[in-house]
C-alpha positions, -999 to +999 in steps of 0.1 A: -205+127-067-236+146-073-237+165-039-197+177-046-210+189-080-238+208-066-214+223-039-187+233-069-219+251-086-234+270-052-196+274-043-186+295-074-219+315-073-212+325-036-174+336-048-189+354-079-211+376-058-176+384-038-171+415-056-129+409-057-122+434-086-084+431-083-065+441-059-098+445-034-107+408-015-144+418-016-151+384+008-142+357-017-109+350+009-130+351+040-157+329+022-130+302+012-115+304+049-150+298+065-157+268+041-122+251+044-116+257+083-152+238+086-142+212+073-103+208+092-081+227+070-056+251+089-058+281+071-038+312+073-040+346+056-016+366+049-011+403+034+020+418+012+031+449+006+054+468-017+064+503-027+044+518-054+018+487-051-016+482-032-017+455-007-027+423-015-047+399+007-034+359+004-045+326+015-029+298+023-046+264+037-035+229+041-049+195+053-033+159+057+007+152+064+038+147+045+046+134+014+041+143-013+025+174-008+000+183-035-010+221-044-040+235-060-031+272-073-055+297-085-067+334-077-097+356-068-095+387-080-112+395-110-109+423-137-134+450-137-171+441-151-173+474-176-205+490-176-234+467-152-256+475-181-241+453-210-244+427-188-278+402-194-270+396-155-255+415-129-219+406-132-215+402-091-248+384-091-240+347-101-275+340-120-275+308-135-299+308-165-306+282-195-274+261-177-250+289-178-234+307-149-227+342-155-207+365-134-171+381-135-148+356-124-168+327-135-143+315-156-114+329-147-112+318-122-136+317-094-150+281-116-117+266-110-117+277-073-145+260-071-143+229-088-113+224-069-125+230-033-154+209-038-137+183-053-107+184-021-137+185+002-150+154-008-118+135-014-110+146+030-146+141+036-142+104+024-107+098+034-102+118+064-068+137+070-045+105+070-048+096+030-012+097+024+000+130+021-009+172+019-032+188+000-028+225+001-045+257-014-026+283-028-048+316-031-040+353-044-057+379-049-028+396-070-029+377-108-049+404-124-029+430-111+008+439-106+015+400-093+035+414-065+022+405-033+005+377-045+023+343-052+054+352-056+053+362-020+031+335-006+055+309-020+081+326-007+063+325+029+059+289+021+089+284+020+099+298+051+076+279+069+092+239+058+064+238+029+078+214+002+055+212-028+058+180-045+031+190-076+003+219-086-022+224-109-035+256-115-070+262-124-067+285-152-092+289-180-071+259-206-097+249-227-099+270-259-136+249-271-146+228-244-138+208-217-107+186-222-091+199-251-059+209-233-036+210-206-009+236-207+025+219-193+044+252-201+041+288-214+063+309-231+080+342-217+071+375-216+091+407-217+077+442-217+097+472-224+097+507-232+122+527-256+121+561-256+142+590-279+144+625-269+147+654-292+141+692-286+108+711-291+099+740-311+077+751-336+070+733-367+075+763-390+113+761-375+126+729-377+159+741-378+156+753-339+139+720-328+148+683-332+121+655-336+123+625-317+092+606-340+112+597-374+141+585-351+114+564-329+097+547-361+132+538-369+139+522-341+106+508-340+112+494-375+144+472-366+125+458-339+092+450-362+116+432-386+136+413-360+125+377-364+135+361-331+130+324-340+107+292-359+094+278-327+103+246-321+084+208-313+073+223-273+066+258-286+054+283-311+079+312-323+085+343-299+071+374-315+075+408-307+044+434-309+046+470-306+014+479-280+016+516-271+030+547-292+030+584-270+040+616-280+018+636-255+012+664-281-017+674-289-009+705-310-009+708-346+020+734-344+046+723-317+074+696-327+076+674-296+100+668-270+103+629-270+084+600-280+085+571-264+066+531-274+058+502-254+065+469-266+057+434-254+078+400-268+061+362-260+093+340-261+103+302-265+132+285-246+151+293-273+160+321-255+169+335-222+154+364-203+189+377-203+197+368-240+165+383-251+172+416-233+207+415-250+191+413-284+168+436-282+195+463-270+215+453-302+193+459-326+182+496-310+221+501-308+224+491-349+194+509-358+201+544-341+220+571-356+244+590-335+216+620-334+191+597-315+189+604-280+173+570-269+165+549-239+155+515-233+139+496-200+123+466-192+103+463-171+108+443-140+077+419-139+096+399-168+087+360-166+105+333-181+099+302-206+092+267-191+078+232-195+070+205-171+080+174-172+065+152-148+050+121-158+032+113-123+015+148-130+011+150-167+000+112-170-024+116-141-041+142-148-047+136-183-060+101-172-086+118-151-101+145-180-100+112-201-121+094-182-146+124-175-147+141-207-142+110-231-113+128-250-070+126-244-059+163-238-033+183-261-007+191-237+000+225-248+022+258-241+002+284-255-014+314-249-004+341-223+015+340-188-005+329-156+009+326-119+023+290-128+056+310-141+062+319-102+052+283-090+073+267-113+104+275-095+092+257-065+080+227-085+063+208-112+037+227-124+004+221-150-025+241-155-059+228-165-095+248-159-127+258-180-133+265-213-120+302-217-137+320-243-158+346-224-132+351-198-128+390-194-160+398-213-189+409-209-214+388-201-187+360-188-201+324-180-195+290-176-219+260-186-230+240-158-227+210-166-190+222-173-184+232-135-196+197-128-172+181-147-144+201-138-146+191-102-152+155-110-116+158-130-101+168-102-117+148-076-105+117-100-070+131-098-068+133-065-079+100-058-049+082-085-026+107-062-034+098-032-041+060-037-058+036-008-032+018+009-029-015-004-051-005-038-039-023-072 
């Protein structure tokens, strides 16, 4: 197991110092392809485009035959590093130093990538292509950005091409403290929106000749602050709503504006709907407004929905295989925020388990070695209670 472990670390040092600040593939795709292809996976990529979006390199790779068809899911692109100089390391430069790994992406998720590939290449390594079934790799490099021409589309192409996906796990950052604290089975929703009023503009020391669209906005923005959606339930925590953006674009001490407009973000159970939500929400705007408000209201289109996984072959397994590893039985949880498992879901189960994720997007990101290790010693376990030996007990 030592020499996979070794190859998960070297492996997500080489993908760190891909500089893949989203939506740019910066090598970490063609690095993945060269190491996969070596060792007999067929690998494809495969770019998407879209109106008003940048294209978006994919990969897909695959190994073994039939059923069931197992998918690891995770991406490459990385947010941007900030200023090199906050950094104790380079952030494309994947130093390891006093057992940490630093780099953008070395959590989220270039680790997972990683761990994963190493542990899949061992598990074919040992058991050659005819162990029972497909292992294939999903790979974007669209989950920091727009996620348009990344998974949605790839699964999409998957489909086209007879793929049936029996099970994924996607190697997000989990862990909130360390490794083997939690698998997330589900996540809640999310649904952005902007309202908007519109008034007239003027001078201030003539109000009568203008109209301001601010104290109608705060009053709109005030029935949605008090709107309490729900408790939460057993599988969830409650939905909330959090006003993120207010914009006049006035800089003028002097000028009454000409509209005002607020962004707004809600993180929703399965109590609700996407649809039922949206109806809400235009409800209480429609109550709140007076009949001189001059308002708007869109959502916008990269809505997800709630969902949880229930698959006991999954679940079961891969909980079995952390426990084993890390000494501890994961929380199976559905917090935090949305991650490419909401597109994946529709195509089937779906879990997510990675590293620990407390310096992911931060300066100075990093992972513990040891943790890498471990990670792809999980999912080399898993892989081997999927895919038992013929004839095994």
């Amino acid at each position: 197991m030592t020499d996979m472990q070794d190859i998960a670390v070297s492996l997500a040092q080489d993908l760190i110092r891909c500089p893949s600040v989203t939506p740019a593939e910066g090598g970490a795709l063609q690095l993945l392809q060269e190491r996969l292809e070596g060792a007999g996976f067929s690998v494809q990529r495969l770019t998407f485009s879209d109106t008003d979006t940048p294209d978006v390199e994919n990969l897909f790779a695959s190994i073994g035959h039939g059923a069931p068809h197992f998918v690891f899911a995770g991406h490459t692109d990385v947010v941007p590093a900030g200023a090199t100089a906050d950094w104790s390391h380079g952030p494309f430069d994947g130093v390891i130093d006093a057992g940490l790994l630093y780099g953008r992406g070395a959590v989220d998720m270039k680790g997972g990538i990683a761990a994963f590939a190493a542990a899949a290449l061992a598990f074919v390594a040992e058991r050659g292509t005819d162990f029972g079934g497909t292992i294939s790799f999903l790979i974007t490099g669209d989950e920091e950005g727009p996620a348009v021409n990344g998974t949605v589309k790839l699964l999409d192409w998957a489909r086209a091409q007879g793929h049936v996906f029996d099970a994924c796990i996607v190697g997000e950052p989990t862990n909130p403290v360390r490794l083997g604290d939690a698998i997330k089975i589900g996540r809640r929703g999310s649904l952005s929106g902007i309202v908007a009023v519109t008034g007239i503009q003027g001078h201030v020391a003539y109000p009568h000749l203008a109209h301001n669209p601010i104290p109608n906005l705060l009053r709109l923005l005030a029935a949605l602050q008090a709107l309490k959606l729900d408790e939460g339930n057993a599988r969830f925590e409650p939905s909330n709503l959090e006003i993120v953006n207010l914009e006049v674009g006035n800089a003028a001490f002097n000028v009454i504006p000409a509209r005002a407009e607020a962004r707004f973000n809600i993180r929703y159970n399965d109590e609700w709907t996407l649809d039922g939500l949206k109806a809400k929400v235009t409800a209480v705007i429609e109550a709140a407004a007076d009949r001189s408000c001059d308002w708007s209201l869109e959502f916008r289109r990269d809505a997800s929905e709630s969902f949880l996984t229930r698959d006991d072959r999954l679940i079961e397994g891969l909980a079995d295989a952390v426990e084993a590893e890390t000494g501890q039985r994961p929380d199976l949880s559905t917090g935090g925020g949305t991650s490419d498992a909401r597109f994946i879901k529709d195509y089937c189960p779906v879990v997510e388990f990675g590293l620990v994720g407390q310096t992911m997007h931060k300066v100075d990101e990093c992972v513990a070695v040891v943790d890498l290790k471990r990670l792809a010693a999980i999912y080399r376990r898993f892989l081997d209670g999927y895919f038992p030996v013929a004839g095994a007990e």
